[in-house]
Every structure is written in C-alpha cells, then in structure tokens.
C-alpha angles and dihedrals in degrees: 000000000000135000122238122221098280094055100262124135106263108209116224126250130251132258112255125224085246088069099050090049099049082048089055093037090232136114128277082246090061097055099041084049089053082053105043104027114007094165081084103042117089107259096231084051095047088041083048095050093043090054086053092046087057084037097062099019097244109171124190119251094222100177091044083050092054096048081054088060099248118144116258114256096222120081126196123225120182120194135177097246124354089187083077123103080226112053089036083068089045099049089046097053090055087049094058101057104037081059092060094049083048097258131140114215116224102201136193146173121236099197084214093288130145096205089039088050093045096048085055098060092043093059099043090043086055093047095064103241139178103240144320122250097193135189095200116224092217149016097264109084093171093121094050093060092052085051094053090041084056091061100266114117116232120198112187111219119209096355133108110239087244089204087311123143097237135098102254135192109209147168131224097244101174089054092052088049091049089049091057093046091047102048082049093051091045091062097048109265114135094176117067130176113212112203111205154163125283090199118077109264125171094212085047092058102049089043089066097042090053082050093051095042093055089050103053083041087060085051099255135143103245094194089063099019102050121050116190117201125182124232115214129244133290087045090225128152090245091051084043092055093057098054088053080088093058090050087046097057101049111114122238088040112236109238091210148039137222110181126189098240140358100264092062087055098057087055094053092052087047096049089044092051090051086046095049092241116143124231114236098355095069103009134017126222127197124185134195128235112023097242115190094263092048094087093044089058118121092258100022107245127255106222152150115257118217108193094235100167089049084044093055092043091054088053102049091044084053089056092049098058089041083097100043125103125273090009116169127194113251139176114226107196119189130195117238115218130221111241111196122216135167091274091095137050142155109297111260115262119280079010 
C-alpha cells in the first residue's frame, strides 16, 4: 500500500473484471459467467479464468453485487448436530454442490433447540443470503414459511413438507424402521427394545411408528413386545452407554435392539461389552444410517443406510433452482435400505 501526498496510506485499487479477462484471453462474459454461473462454463476455461483472478488479485465485491440484484453467493444450512457421522455427510454433500455453483456455506448446529434455531434465521436473513437449507428442530414450520414469503429461500434437509409451502429432501423414516423390525422378526426375536430421542424429531418419530407397524403386522402385542426408552439429550456414546442398564433390567429382558442412530448404537455395543454381554449371541443390536465407522465396529453393525451425501446433494440442488424461472417447490423422498452385518442373530435359545 502506498502513501498519498499528505503522507497517508493510499489503498490500492481493485482488479477489474477487464484484467482478469486480458490475463485469460477470454471475454469479460465469460468471467462474469465463471462468477455468476460456472455449471456452464468449460471446466479448462473456468480453471484458466480462476488462475488470472489469483494472477492479478481480483476479489469479488460481494455487497455492490447484491444492490445490483444479484443473488448472494453464501448460502445457510442449520442442522440438528454437526458433530454426527450423519448430518457431516450430509453437510458435505451440500457443500459440495453449492461450491460448484460458487457459493460459501455458512453452517450451524441447532442442538435441537427451537431459540437456537430461530437466532439463527434472524442473523442469516439479515445477512443477506442466498437461501436456507434447514433441519427443523421441530414439527411447526410455521416460521420457515414466513421466512420464504419474505424473499429468503428455505430448503428443508432431511423433513417431509408436511403441506408446507417449501422444496424439501426426506427420507422415508416409517419404512427404515420397518426394515429393522422386520429383519428382527425375521430372526426370531419377539422382544425388541426401540433407543430414542427424548427431544421431538420428526425422523425419530417415524422411525418408531415403522417399528410398531411391522410388529402388529407379525401379530404381536406392541404394548408387551416392544419396550421404548429415551435416550437423553445430547444422543452421545457416552449418554448411550448409560441407558444399556435400563435395557438390562426389563423383564422380561429384550433379546434385540433398534437404536435411533448409529451413535446410540455404538453405545449400546460398548455398554453390553462392559456388562459381558455378547453381541449377537445373547442380544442384537441394529443401528440407522450406515455411517462410515458402523461397519468397523467389533461386530460390524447391522443397520439401516440412509444415502446422506446424495441427500445433501438433492437439497442444495433444490436451493439453487429456487431463482430460476418457472421453479416450483418439490419433495424428493428417497428409500433407505437395510445392510446386514454380523451385529444381529437368531435369539439363543430360551433367551
């Protein structure tokens, strides 16, 4: 930085859109293309006009570009913990493709919780951004549609629209917990121990009802087959470990094991392994959502894959289209899948 006449520091001007493209040898549509809509720039000439930009130090002004109507280049996403296996794929499947497009992601964890959630939305609606991908902490989404209505996109992760006005990503929930009931009931067991949530989620929720729908439809009584136990917030293994006790003094004793998420169940393996209790010989455990330790686990967990990078992928594409012509707002709904590992067996016999 220079100095003026009068002594005082002169900062230096910025790099125009001309330079980077004389240092490219393309036109300035093409880099404003590269900047505004890459996807349908080649990717050697977009290669080519991001190398000039860090050849000549051209930075973009992102709030002159806004009063000029242009759509902000960051985008929000709110989930419920981004210390879970589960939502980090996701996160970084939406990453991923708001990258492409030439956004930043600005991301944040709700804890489950409804104020945490809201303060959240006040500060990246005042920021200006692009859109919200949003993991609701709740069932109301009341607030998220007033926030679309006022002109900022909301996009809801991992959530059914519910009748809402809003695009949406889901998964079907009640069918994953029927796949795990079923593969249980399959094997033999006929008491069946379900770890949840004690905070109100909407997957957690559907997850249980698929569980209890698979097991009147096998003929069983849920209210003296089927024993629910909370989990309490926040879901973590060492949390998970402690409920392995309350599981251990029903009587009669389940002989498996559904949790909500695969970081309960690795808990659970853990608790039974300090208690002596062998998995699968004398207790099954299924998880949900096939994180990328599941199938390291000692035994390798049986457990129901949800497909969360594609997930994230599907939401952020959904953001991006919220500004094109003629959008309109959708639900994608994908099936999740049972994988079968060596974490579940036949009961023993008399167990």
């Amino acid at each position: 930085m220079g100095q003026d006449e009068g002594g005082s520091p002169q900062r230096a001007r910025r790099a125009s859109i001309r330079q980077v493209a004389a240092a490219a040898r393309v036109s300035t549509s093409t880099v404003s293309n590269v900047l505004n809509n890459p996807d349908v720039v080649a990717t050697s000439t977009r290669r080519r006009v991001e190398d000039a930009m860090a050849e000549v130090g051209y930075v973009r002004n992102g709030a002159a570009r806004q009063l000029r109507g242009a759509p902000s280049t960051i985008a929000g996403c709110l989930l419920l913990d981004t210390a879970n296996p589960f939502f980090a794929e996701v996160s970084r499947g939406i990453e991923d493709r708001l990258t492409e497009a030439g956004c930043l992601l600005i991301v944040g964890s709700t804890d489950v919780r409804a104020a945490q959630e809201n303060n959240y939305l006040r500060m990246m609606e005042e920021l200006g951004v692009r859109g919200i991908l949003v993991n609701p902490s709740g069932s109301r989404l009341d607030r998220l549609v007033r926030l679309s209505g006022r002109g900022t996109p909301v996009v809801l992760v991992d959530h059914p629209r519910a009748g809402a006005d809003l695009c949406a990503v889901a998964v079907d929930d009640v069918h994953g917990g029927g796949l795990a009931a079923d593969h249980l009931l399959a094997l033999g067991h006929r008491r069946i121990a379900f770890l949840g949530s004690q905070a109100g989620i909407r997957s957690l929720r559907d997850r249980g009802e698929g569980i209890r729908r698979s097991m009147r439809k096998a003929g069983l009584d849920v209210s003296s087959t089927l024993v629910e136990i909370p989990v309490p917030e926040p879901c973590t293994v060492d949390v998970a470990d402690s409920v392995v006790d309350q599981v251990l003094a029903v009587s009669p004793r389940p002989t498996a094991v559904i949790c909500f998420n695969d970081v309960v169940a690795l808990g659970m393996l853990r608790g039974l392994r300090r208690h002596g209790i062998p998995v699968p010989g004398q207790m099954s455990v299924v998880g949900y959502d096939d994180v990328q330790f599941a199938e390291q686990l000692s035994p390798a967990l049986t457990t129901v894959r949800q497909p969360k990078y594609q997930l994230g992928r599907a939401a952020a594409e959904l953001l991006l289209a919220e500004d094109r012509p003629g959008h309109q707002h959708q639900e994608i709904r994908f099936t999740p899948e049972l994988v079968v590992r060596a974490s579940t067996a036949p009961p023993a016999i008399g167990g």
